[in-house]
C-alpha positions in Angstrom: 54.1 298.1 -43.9 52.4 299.0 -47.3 49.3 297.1 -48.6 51.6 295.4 -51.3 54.6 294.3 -49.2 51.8 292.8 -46.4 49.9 291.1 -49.4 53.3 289.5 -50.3 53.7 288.0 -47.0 50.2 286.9 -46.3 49.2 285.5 -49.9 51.4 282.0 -49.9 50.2 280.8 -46.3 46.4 281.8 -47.4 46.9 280.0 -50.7 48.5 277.1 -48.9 45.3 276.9 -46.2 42.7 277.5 -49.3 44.2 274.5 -51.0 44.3 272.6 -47.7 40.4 273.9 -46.9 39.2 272.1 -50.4 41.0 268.8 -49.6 39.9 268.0 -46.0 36.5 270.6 -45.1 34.8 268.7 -47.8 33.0 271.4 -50.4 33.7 275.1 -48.4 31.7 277.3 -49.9 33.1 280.9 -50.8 31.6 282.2 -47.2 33.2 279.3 -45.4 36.6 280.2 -46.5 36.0 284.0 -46.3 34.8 283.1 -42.4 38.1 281.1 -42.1 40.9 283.3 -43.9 39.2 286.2 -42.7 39.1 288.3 -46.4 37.0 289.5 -48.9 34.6 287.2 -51.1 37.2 288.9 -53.9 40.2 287.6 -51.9 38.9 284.2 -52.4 38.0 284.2 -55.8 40.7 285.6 -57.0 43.1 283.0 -55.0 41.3 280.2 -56.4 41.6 281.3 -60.3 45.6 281.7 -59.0 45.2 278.2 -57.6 43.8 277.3 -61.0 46.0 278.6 -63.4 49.7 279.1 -61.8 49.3 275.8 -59.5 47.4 273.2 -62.0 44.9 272.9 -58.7 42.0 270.6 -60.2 39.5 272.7 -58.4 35.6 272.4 -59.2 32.4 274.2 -58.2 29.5 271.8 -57.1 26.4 273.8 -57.7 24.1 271.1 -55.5 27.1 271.2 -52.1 27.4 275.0 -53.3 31.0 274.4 -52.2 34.7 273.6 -53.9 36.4 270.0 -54.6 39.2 268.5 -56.3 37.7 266.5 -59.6 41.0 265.0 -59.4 41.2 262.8 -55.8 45.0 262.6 -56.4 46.1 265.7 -56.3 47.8 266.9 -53.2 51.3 268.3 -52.1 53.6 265.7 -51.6 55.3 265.1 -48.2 58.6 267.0 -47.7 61.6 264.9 -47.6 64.6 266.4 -45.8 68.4 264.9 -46.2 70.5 264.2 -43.8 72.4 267.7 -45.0 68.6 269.9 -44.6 68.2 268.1 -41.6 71.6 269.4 -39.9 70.9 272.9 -41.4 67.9 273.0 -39.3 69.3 271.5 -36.2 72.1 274.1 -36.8 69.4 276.8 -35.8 68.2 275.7 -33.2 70.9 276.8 -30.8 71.3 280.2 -32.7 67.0 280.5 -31.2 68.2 279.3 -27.5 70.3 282.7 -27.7 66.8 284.6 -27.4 65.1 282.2 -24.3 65.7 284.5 -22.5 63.8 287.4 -23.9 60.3 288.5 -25.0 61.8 288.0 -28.1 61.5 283.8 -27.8 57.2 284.2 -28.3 57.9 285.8 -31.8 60.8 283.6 -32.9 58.0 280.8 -31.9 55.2 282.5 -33.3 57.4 282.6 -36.9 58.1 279.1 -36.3 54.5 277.6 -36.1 53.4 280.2 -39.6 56.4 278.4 -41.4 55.0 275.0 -40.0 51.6 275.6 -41.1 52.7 275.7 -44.5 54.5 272.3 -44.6 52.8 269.2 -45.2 50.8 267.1 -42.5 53.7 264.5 -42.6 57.5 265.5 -42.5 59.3 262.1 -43.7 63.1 262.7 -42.9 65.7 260.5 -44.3 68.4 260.4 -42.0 69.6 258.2 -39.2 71.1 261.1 -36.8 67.9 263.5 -36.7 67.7 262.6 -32.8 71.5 262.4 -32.0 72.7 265.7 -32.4 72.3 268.1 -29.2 73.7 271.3 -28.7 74.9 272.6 -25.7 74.4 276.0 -24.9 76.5 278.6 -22.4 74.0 279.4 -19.5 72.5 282.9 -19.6 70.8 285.3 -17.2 67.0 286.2 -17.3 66.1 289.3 -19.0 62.8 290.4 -16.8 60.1 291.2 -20.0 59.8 294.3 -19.0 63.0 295.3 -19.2 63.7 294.0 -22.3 60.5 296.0 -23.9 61.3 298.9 -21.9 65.3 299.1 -23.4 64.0 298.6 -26.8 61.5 301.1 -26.9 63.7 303.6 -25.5 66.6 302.6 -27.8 63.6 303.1 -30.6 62.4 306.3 -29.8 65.4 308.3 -28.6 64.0 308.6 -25.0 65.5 309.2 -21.6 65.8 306.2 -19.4 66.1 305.7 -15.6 66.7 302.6 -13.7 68.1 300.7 -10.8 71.2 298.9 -11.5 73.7 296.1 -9.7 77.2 296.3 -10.6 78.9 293.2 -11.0 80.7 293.3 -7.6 77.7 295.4 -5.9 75.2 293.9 -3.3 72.3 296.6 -3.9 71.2 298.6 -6.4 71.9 301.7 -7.7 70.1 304.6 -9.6 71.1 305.6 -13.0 69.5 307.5 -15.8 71.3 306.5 -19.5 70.3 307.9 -23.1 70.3 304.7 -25.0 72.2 304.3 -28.3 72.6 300.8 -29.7 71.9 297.3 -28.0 74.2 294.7 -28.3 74.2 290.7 -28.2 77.6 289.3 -27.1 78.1 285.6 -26.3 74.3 285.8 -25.3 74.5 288.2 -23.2 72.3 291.5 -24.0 74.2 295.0 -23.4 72.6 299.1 -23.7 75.1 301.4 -24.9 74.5 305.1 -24.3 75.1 308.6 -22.8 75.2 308.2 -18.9 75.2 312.0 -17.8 76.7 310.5 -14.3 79.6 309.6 -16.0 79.8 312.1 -18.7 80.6 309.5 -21.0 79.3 306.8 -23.1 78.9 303.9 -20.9 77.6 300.1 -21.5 75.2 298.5 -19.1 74.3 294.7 -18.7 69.8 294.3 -19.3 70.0 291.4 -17.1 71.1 293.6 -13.7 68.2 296.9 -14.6 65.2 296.7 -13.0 62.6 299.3 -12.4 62.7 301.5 -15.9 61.4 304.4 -16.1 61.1 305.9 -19.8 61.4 309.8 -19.9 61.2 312.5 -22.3 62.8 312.3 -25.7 66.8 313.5 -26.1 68.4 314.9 -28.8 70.5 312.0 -31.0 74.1 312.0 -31.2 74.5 311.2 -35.0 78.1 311.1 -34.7 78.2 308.9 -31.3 80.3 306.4 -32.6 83.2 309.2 -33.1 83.0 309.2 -29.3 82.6 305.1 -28.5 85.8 302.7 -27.9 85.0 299.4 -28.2 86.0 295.9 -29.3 83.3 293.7 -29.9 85.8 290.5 -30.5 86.6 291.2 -26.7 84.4 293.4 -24.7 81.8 296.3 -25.5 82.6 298.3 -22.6 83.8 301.7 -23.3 87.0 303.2 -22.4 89.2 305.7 -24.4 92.6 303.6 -23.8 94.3 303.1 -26.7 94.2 300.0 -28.2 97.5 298.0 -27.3 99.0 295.3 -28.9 98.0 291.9 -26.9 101.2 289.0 -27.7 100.9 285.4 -26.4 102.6 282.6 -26.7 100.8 279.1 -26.3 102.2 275.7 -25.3 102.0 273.1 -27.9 100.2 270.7 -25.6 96.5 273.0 -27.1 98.6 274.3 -30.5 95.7 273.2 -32.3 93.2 274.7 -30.5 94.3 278.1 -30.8 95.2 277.4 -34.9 91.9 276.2 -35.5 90.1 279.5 -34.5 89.6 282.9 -34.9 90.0 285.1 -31.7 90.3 288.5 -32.9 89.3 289.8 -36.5 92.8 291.6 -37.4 94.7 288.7 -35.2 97.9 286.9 -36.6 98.9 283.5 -35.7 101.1 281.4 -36.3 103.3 278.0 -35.0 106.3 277.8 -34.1 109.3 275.3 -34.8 108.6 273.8 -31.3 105.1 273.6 -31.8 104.5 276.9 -29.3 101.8 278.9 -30.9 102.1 282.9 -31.3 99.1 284.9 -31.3 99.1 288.7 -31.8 96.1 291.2 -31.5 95.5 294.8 -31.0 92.4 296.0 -28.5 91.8 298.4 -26.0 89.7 295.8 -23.5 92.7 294.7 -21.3 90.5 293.2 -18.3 88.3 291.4 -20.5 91.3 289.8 -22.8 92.6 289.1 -18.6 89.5 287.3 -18.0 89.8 285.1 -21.6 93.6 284.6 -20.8 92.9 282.8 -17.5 90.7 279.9 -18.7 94.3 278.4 -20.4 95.7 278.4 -16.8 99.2 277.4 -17.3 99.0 276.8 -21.2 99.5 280.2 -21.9 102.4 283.2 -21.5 101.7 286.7 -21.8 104.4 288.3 -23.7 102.7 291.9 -24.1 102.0 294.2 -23.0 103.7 294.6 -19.7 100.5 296.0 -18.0 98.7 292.7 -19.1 101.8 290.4 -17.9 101.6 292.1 -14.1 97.2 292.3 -13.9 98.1 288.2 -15.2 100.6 287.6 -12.6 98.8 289.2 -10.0 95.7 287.2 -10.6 97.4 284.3 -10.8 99.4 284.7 -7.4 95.6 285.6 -6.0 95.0 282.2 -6.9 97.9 280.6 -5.6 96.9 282.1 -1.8 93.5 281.5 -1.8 95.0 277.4 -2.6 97.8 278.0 -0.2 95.1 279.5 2.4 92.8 276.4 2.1 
């Protein structure tokens, strides 16, 4: 970061604690504040004249305290006050944070947090009834060991070689595996490593949350045209196959018709409702097990229409179900 870009982000916070330093330290002296903000005697000085002139900060020099003041007791910045609108745009972020609790990532997103509160006011009046009765729920998510989160990150950074245990989904132990990472991905809260696996010969996607025991090696040469050779569908799954995509059609009862209306599933999806109130939903994408495993949380709401390999993997899951009930 160059000298001017960090000098734009420092400067309001250390104008907002020299202005805060004069009202309640009582007459800090040039090396007071220098001690506090830890800059030059310049620094200061010049801060103040900006204080002075682009802020209309009463500030004074009191030869006798050799220290600052305000000549004019009522000046101060006046308490924030949030509407009920602000106050729903910040509540709004919170869950969008909650997404990183489970990452090294949630000590930064804090650390951001308390800067940005040092620059408001001591008091925070809000005008709005609901600040306390709005709570959002968030989908649970697995721990990402700190480690392993550093470790994928830097590797993803600096092009290098990786190797590391890993549990499959269905696996009780762990496995080796060595993966040239590409991109990193965040779906639904859940953290993903694309990259070369030379076991597989292939571009393959790996879960953060099932490595352990990373190993960072030397440096391999980048892929600039990788994504030439990745098939994925973010709206559905990121894990890499070269199926063609197929066209996915479903038809939903009317009993959740507006539901399925209200959102949107898939990014070139088309849907619309029919006389009987039955909805029809059409999309194209080549994660067929992963649109399976969205298609069974509508249980009996839904039909698969196409494409036939969908309709039998549906069926069959379904009539899985029906014998582990049946079996009971």
């Amino acid at each position: 970061m160059s000298a001017r870009i960090k000098e734009n982000h420092t400067k309001p916070l250390r104008l907002f604690k020299i202005e805060q330093a004069i009202q309640n330290l009582g007459y800090p002296s040039v090396e007071r504040l220098m001690k506090e903000l830890e800059v030059s005697r310049r620094t200061i000085l010049r801060d103040i004249d900006e204080l002075k002139i682009y802020y209309n900060a009463p500030i004074e020099y009191d030869r006798m305290r050799k220290g600052y003041y305000y000549s004019d007791n009522t000046y101060f910045v006046k308490n924030m006050m949030l509407t009920e609108s602000e106050v729903f745009a910040v509540t709004g972020i919170l869950p969008l944070m909650e997404r990183y609790n489970n990452t090294p990532l949630k000590k930064t997103i804090e650390k951001v947090y308390n800067t940005l509160s040092q620059m408001l006011p001591n008091q925070v009046e809000v005008q709005s009834s609901f600040a306390n009765d709005v709570e959002f729920i968030a989908d649970p998510i697995p721990v990402i060991p700190e480690e392993v989160f550093n470790d994928v990150f830097k590797a993803t950074k600096l092009h290098k070689i990786m190797k590391f245990d890993y549990r499959k989904i269905s696996a009780t132990e762990y496995t080796p595996h060595e993966l040239h990472p590409y991109k990193i991905y965040n779906q639904k809260g859940d953290w993903y490593i694309l990259g070369y696996s030379p076991k597989h010969e292939d571009f393959a996607t790996f879960t953060l949350a099932r490595m352990k025991n990373i190993e960072l090696g030397d440096e391999f040469k980048y892929d600039k045209s990788y994504q030439q050779k990745v098939h994925i569908d973010p709206n559905f799954g990121i894990w890499n196959n070269e199926t063609k995509p197929q066209k996915i059609e479903l038809l939903f009862d009317k009993s959740i018709n507006t539901y399925v209306l209200e959102r949107t599933w898939h990014k070139n999806q088309q849907c619309s409702q029919n006389e009987d109130g039955t909805v029809y939903l059409s999309f194209e994408t080549n994660q067929i097990q992963e649109t399976l495993y969205w298609l069974l949380r509508f249980g009996a709401s839904v039909t698969v229409v196409n494409p036939p390999e969908l309709k039998k993997m549906y069926a069959d899951e379904v009539k899985k179900m029906a014998e582990r009930v049946k079996n009971k």
